[in-house]
C-alpha positions as CSV (number, residue, x, y, z in Angstrom):
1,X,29.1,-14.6,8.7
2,X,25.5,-15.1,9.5
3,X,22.9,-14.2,6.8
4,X,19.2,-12.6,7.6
5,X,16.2,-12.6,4.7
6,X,13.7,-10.3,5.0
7,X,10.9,-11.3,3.0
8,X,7.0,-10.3,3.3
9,X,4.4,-12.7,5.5
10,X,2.5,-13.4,2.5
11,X,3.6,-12.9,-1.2
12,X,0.3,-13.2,-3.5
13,X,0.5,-12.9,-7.3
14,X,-1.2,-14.1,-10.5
15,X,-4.5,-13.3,-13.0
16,X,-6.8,-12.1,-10.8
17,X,-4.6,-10.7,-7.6
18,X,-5.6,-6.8,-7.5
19,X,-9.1,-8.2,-7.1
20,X,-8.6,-10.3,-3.9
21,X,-7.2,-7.0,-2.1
22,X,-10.2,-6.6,0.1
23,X,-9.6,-10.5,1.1
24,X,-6.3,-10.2,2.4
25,X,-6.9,-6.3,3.8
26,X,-9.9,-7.5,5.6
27,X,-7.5,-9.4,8.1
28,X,-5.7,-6.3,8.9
29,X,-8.3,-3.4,9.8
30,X,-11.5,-2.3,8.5
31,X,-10.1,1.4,6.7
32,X,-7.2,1.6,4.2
33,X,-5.4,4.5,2.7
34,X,-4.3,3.7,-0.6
35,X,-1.0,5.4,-1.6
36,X,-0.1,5.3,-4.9
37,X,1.3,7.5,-8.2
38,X,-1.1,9.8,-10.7
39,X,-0.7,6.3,-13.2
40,X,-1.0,3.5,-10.2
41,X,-4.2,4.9,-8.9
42,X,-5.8,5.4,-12.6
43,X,-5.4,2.3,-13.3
44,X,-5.1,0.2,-9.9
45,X,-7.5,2.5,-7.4
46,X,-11.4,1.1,-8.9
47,X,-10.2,-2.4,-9.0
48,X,-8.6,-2.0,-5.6
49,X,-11.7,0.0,-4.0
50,X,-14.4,-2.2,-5.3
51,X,-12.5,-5.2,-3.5
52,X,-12.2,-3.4,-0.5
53,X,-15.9,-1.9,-0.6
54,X,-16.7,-5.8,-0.9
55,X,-15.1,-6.8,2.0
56,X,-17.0,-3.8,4.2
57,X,-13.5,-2.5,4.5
58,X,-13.3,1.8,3.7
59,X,-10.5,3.2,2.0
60,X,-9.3,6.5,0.9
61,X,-7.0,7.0,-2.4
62,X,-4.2,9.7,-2.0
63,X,-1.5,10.2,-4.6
64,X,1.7,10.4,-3.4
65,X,3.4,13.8,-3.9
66,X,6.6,12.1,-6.2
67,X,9.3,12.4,-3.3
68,X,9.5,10.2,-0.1
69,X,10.1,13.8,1.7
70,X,10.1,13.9,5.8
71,X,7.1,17.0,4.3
72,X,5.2,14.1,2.2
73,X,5.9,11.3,4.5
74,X,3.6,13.7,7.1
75,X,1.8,14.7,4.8
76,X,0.3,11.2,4.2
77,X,0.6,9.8,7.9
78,X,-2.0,12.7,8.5
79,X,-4.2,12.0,5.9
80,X,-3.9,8.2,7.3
81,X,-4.9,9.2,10.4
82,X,-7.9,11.5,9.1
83,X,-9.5,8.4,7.6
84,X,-8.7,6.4,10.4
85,X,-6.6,3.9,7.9
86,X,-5.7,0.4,10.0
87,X,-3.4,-0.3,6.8
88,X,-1.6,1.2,3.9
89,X,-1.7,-0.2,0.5
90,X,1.6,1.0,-1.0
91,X,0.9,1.3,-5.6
92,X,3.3,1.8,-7.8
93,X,6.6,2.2,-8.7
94,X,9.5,2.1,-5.7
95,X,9.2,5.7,-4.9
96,X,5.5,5.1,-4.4
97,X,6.3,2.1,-2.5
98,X,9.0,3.3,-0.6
99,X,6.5,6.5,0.7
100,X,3.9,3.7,1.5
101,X,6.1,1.7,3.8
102,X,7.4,5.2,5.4
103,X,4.2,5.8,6.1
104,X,3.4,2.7,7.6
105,X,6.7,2.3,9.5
106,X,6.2,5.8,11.3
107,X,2.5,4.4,12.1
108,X,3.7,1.3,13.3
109,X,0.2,-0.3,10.8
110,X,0.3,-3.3,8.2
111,X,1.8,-2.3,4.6
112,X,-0.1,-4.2,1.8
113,X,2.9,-3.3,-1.1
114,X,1.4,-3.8,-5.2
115,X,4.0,-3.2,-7.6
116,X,2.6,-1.9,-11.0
117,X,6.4,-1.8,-12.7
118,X,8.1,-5.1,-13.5
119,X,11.7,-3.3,-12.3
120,X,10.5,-3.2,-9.2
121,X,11.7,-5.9,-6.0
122,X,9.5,-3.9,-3.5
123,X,7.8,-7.1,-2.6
124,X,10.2,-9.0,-1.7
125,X,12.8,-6.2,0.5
126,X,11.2,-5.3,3.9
């Protein structure tokens, strides 16, 4: 039986991470849409902006509608498209994340995935 892993390109953690967004996004367009829940972005979206901003890269924070919906799937692929998003920065829990990557899968762009719940092995799962 053969056996296939998944795994991101890059897997970044530690003190300090949410402010090196902008580094790492940088490489993958020049406008982002952040995705993320109503608690994710309060806490996450500044931090995550600033970096971005830093980097000359735009972004756009949208809070994801609490159910990875065909609807809210389209939803936020237009709103991507509106603000010209290169990326999608996926916040959150895996409902959050899973609407981030759904996004960027029907885009065909680069997902940027940062789990704010310690249940959570969005990371690592393509």
């Amino acid at each position: 039986m053969t056996r296939i892993l998944l795994a991101p390109s890059r897997y970044i953690q530690g003190p300090g991470a949410l402010r090196e967004t902008g580094c790492h996004a940088s490489l993958l367009g020049r406008s982002g849409l952040v995705i993320g829940g109503k608690t994710a972005l309060s806490l996450c979206y500044d931090t995550i902006a600033a970096s971005l901003v830093e980097r000359e890269v735009a972004c756009h924070g949208e809070l994801f509608g609490g159910t990875s919906s065909r609807g809210e799937i389209a939803r936020l692929a237009d709103i991507a498209r509106t603000h010209h998003a290169d990326f999608i920065v996926a916040l959150g829990g895996g409902a959050s994340i899973d609407a981030g990557k759904a996004v960027a899968h029907e885009m065909n762009l680069p997902v940027i995935v940062v789990p704010t719940t310690v249940a959570t092995d969005a990371p690592c799962s393509a």
